[in-house]
N, C-alpha and C positions, 0 to 999 in steps of 0.2 A: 317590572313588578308594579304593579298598579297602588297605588298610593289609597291610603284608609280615607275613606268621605268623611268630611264634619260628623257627622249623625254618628261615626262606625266610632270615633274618639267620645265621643261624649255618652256612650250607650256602654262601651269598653272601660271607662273613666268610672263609670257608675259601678258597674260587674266588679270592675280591680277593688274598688273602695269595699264596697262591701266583703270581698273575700276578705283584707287586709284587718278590716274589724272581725271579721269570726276567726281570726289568727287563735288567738287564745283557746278558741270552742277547739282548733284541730288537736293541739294537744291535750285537752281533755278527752280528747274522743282517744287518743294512742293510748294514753294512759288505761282511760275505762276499759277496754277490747283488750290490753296489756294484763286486766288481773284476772280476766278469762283465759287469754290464748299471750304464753309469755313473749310468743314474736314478734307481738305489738310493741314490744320496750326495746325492740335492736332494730340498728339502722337508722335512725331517724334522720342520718345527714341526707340519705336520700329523698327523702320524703320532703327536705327543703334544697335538694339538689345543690349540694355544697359536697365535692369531690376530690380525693388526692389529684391533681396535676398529672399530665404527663399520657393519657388518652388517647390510644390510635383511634383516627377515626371510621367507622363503619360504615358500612354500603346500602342494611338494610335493618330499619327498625319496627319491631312487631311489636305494637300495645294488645295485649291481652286482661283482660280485667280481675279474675283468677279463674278456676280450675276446668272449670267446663270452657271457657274463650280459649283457655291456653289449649286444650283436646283439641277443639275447632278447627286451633292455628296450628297442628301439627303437622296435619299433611301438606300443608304448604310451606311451610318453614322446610319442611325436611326436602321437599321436590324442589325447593329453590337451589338449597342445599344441593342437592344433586345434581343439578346443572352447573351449578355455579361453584367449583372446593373450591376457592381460595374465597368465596364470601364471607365477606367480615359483619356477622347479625350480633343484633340487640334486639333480645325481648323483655319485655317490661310489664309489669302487674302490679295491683293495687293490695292484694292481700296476701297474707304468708299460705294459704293453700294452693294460691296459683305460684306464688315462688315456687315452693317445694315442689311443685309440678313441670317448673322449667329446669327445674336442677335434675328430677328424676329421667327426663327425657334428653334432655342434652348434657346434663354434665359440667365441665368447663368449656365445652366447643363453642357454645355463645357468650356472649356478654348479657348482665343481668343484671338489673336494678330495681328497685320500687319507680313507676312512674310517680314524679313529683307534684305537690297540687297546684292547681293552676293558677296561681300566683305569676304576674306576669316575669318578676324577676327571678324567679324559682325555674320557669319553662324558659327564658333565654340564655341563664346561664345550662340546664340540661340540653338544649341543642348547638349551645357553642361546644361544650365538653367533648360531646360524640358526633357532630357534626354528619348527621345522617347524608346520606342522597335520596332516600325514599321513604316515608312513613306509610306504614299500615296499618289503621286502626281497627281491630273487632268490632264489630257489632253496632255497640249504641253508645259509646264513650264518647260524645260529645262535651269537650270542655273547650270552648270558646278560646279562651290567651294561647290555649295549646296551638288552635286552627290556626290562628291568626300569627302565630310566632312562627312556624312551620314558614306560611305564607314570606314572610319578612326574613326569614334567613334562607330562603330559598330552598324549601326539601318538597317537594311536589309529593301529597297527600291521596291515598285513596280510603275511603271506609269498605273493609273487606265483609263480607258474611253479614253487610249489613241488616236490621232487627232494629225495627219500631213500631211498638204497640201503638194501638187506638189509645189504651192510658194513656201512657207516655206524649204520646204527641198533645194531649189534653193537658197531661199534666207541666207541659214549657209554659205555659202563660207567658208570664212577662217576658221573660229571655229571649221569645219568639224571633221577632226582630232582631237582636243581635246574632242568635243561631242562623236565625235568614242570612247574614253577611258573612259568618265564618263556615258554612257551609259551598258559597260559591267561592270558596278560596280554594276548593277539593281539584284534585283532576279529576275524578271521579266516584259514586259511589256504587258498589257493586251490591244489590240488593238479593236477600232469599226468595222472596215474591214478588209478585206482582204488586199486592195490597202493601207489602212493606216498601216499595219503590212510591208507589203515593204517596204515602203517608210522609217519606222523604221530601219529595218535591212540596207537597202541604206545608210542609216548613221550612220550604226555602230552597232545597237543593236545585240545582241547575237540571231540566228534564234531560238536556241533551247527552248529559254526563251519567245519568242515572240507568242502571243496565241490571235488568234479573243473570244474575248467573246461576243462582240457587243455594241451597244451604250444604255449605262444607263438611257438616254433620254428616250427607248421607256419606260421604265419601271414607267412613269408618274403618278402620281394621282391629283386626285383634292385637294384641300388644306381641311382644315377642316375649317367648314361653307362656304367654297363657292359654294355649291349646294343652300344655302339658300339666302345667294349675289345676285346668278343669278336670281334665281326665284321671288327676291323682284324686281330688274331690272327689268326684262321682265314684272312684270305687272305692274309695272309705264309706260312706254312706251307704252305699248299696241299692239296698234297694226302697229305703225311705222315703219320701215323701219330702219336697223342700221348696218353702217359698221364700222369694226375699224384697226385705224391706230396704229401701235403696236412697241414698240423699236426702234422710229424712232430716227435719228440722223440730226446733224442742217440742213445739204445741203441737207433734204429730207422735211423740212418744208413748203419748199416755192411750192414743188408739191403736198405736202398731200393739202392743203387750193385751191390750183387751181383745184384737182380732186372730191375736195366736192364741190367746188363752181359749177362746171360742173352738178353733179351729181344732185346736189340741183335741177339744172333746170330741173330735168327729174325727180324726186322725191322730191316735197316741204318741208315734213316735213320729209325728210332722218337727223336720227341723225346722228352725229360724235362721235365716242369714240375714244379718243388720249391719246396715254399712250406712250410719251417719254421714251427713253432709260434712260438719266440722270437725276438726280431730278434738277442740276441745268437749265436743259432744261422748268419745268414748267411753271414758270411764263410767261415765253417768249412765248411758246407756245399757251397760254391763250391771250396773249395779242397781239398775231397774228390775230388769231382767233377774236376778238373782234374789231381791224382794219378793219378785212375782213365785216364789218358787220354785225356780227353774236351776237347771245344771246350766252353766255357761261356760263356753270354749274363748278363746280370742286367738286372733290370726297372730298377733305379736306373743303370746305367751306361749298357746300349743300346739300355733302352727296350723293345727288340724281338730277338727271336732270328732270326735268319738262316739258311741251308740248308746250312752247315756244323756248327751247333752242334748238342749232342748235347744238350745241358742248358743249362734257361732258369731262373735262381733267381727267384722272385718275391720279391725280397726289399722289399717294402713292406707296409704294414698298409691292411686294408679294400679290397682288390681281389679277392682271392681266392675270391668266387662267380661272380666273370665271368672268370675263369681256368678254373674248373672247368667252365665252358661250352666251353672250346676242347679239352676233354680227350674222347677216348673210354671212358676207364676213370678213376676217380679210386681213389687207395687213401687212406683216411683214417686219419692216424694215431693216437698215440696207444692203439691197439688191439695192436699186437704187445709194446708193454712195457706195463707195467703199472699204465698210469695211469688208465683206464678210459674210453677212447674219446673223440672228438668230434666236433660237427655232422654225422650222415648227412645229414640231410635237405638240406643246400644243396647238394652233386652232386644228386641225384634232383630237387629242384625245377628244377634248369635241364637238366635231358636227359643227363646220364652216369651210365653203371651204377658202380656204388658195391662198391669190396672193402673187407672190413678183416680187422683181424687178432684173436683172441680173447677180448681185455681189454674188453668193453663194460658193464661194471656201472653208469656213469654216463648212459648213454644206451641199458639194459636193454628197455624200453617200447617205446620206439623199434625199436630192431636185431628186436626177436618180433615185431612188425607187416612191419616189410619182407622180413625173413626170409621172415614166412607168405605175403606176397604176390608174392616173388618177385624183389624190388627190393632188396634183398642177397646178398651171397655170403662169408660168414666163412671164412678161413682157420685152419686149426687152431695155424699157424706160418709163417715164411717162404715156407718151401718151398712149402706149397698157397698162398700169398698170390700167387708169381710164377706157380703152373699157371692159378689162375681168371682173372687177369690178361690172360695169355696168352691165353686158351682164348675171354674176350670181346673181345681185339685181333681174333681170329681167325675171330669167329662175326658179323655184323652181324644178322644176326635173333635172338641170343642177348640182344645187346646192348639192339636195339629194343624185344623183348619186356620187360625191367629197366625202359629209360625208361620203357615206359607205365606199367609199376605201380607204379613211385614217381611220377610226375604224380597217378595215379590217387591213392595214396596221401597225400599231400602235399594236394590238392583235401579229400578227405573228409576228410582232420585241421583241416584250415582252421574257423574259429568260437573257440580260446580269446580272443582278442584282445577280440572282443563281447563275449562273456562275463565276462570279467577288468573290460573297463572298465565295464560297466553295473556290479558290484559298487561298484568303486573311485569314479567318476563318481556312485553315490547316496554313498558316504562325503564327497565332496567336497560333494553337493550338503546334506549334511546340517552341514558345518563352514564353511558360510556363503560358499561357491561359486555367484556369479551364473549364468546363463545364459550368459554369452561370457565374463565375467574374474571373478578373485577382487581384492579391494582390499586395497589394502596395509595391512601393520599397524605401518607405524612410525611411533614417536610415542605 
């Protein structure tokens, strides 16, 4: 193991100190996000990675950041799964939507925690605990003590599905340099583009180790029973008219309700399907909605919406691609404020043309592909968000031409998932992964 340079301690030295003083700010921040969403107030031993004793340790650990990283990482988590029963995973998240997302999808079969902050003694007591053999990290979670403690207890690191905006790469400033050093600590980083593998080596990453595989996004499926979700939907409805608003965030609510109310006038019995980003967003949403004058359904109260309501909240986690099947327009949010978009691809993989709104820096690669092919339509603002809307309520050959070229598209993006696991699967194969199980190491 290669020993930290002068420059790597005293740049590290710097980083640890400073986190150490905004100690105080993290509790404030559980607490703040705690009288919002009350799952900010439970668990917090994890969040400074303080554990009951006693820990078998695991073969393979998935950081996911929440809800949409942990979707990402499913099909891989679960094919590793399949090759590997007797693998012993940890996946781990930052927020209680992506917990709730790794409990809905696995259950008790994996191990779970909040990833701890990067506090250097916070991340070495979490890797002596579980004592990984492999880390995978999503996307763009770059946290430095993390890289570098990985490095130092010896768990050979790759960045999966990796995602780096032109922002983001601007917005490292100072950190640069020491990102430069905890990035050549990776065995490798598996990039969605091309433009996102630059952007990696720009700051730092080793070229040699830097490999497009593509984004795991396309590699999508529908969940299990939401082929039959959908087709109960659609024939409650009938034959109405339904578009839906999808991951929206708050400074996007007060447009979704002005774009249905519009739309209302040109279509009466046009439903609304609203499926907030956050769960603490539902009630509010509901009760927007119910201001605005409207009948409103929710998926947790009655299940199903009926022929007088105007608006159906989805208000549960991990449904929401077999929602977007019962839609003829989906708008995905996220894109009209300025968070920088999310998931296109799950309307386009199940058959609804896809709006958003101009914020896509997070899903940049993505939005230029569907763009060129025909399988988006960006609005500049609102305003063009409700005309395209409209315009594909209004056109069904408009609409059908969308679905093919995102099938189209979605099909030809298909292959990161082989690719990712043939890399990850010879890593395993090479830190003493059988054939069908890895054995345990405790003891």
């Amino acid at each position: 193991m290669r020993a930290a340079d002068p420059i790597e301690r005293v740049l590290r030295g710097l980083y640890s100190a400073a986190l150490y003083l905004l100690l105080p700010v993290t509790l404030y921040h559980l607490v703040w996000r705690g009288f919002r969403h009350g799952e900010y107030l439970l668990r917090w031993n994890e969040r400074y990675a303080v554990y009951d004793p006693g820990a078998e340790p695991v073969d393979v650990w998935v950081h996911a950041v929440s809800m949409g990283e942990v979707n990402a990482a499913a099909p891989l988590v679960n094919a590793l799964r399949a090759r590997h029963p007797g693998l012993r995973m940890l996946v781990t998240s930052i927020t209680p939507t992506g917990s709730a997302r790794v409990r809905a999808l696995w259950g008790d079969s994996v191990e779970h925690v909040y990833l701890p902050y990067d506090l250097p003694g916070a991340v070495s007591r979490f890797l002596r605990h579980f004592q990984p053999r492999m880390a995978l990290v999503l996307e763009t979670e770059l946290w430095p003590n993390l890289l570098f403690g990985c490095r130092e207890h010896g768990v050979p690191g790759w960045i999966v599905n990796a995602r780096l905006s032109a922002r983001s790469l601007r917005g490292y400033g100072l950190l640069r340099p020491l990102l430069r050093r905890a990035l050549r600590t990776l065995r490798g980083v598996l990039a969605q583009s091309a433009a996102d593998a630059r952007r990696f080596v720009q700051l730092g990453a080793d070229p040699a180790a830097t490999v497009v595989t593509g984004n795991l996004k396309f590699d999508i499926a529908v969940p299990e029973g939401g082929d039959a979700l959908s087709a109960t939907l659609r024939e409650r409805i009938g034959e109405r008219p339904a578009w839906i608003a999808a991951s929206t965030h708050p400074e996007e609510e007060a447009a979704v309700i002005a774009i249905h109310r519009e739309l209302r006038g040109r279509w009466p019995d046009l439903l609304l399907l609203w499926a907030p980003r956050h769960p603490e967003r539902f009630r509010g949403v509901a009760q927007q909605a119910v201001e605005a004058g409207w009948r409103v359904a929710t998926r947790t109260l009655t299940r199903w919406p009926d022929a007088d309501d105007a608006v159906f909240v989805v208000d549960t986690m991990g449904e929401l691609v077999s929602f977007y099947a019962c839609a003829q327009v989906a708008f995905v949010g996220g894109s009209l404020q300025d968070i920088g978009g999310h998931n296109l691809l799950e309307p386009a993989a199940v058959g609804t043309a896809v709006v958003s709104g101009p914020h896509l820096h997070n899903f940049a690669d993505i939005a230029k592909r569907m763009q060129a092919a025909g399988a988006l339509r960006v609005g500049a603002d609102a305003r063009q968000v409700v005309v395209h809307v409209g315009a594909l309520l209004e056109d069904a050959a408009a609409r059908a031409a969308m679905v093919s070229a995102g099938h189209a598209l979605v099909e030809e993006g298909r292959g990161a998932l082989s690719r990712t696991l043939a890399l990850v699967d010879a890593g395993l194969q090479g830190h003493g992964a059988g054939a069908t199980a890895m054995p345990s190491r405790r003891g």
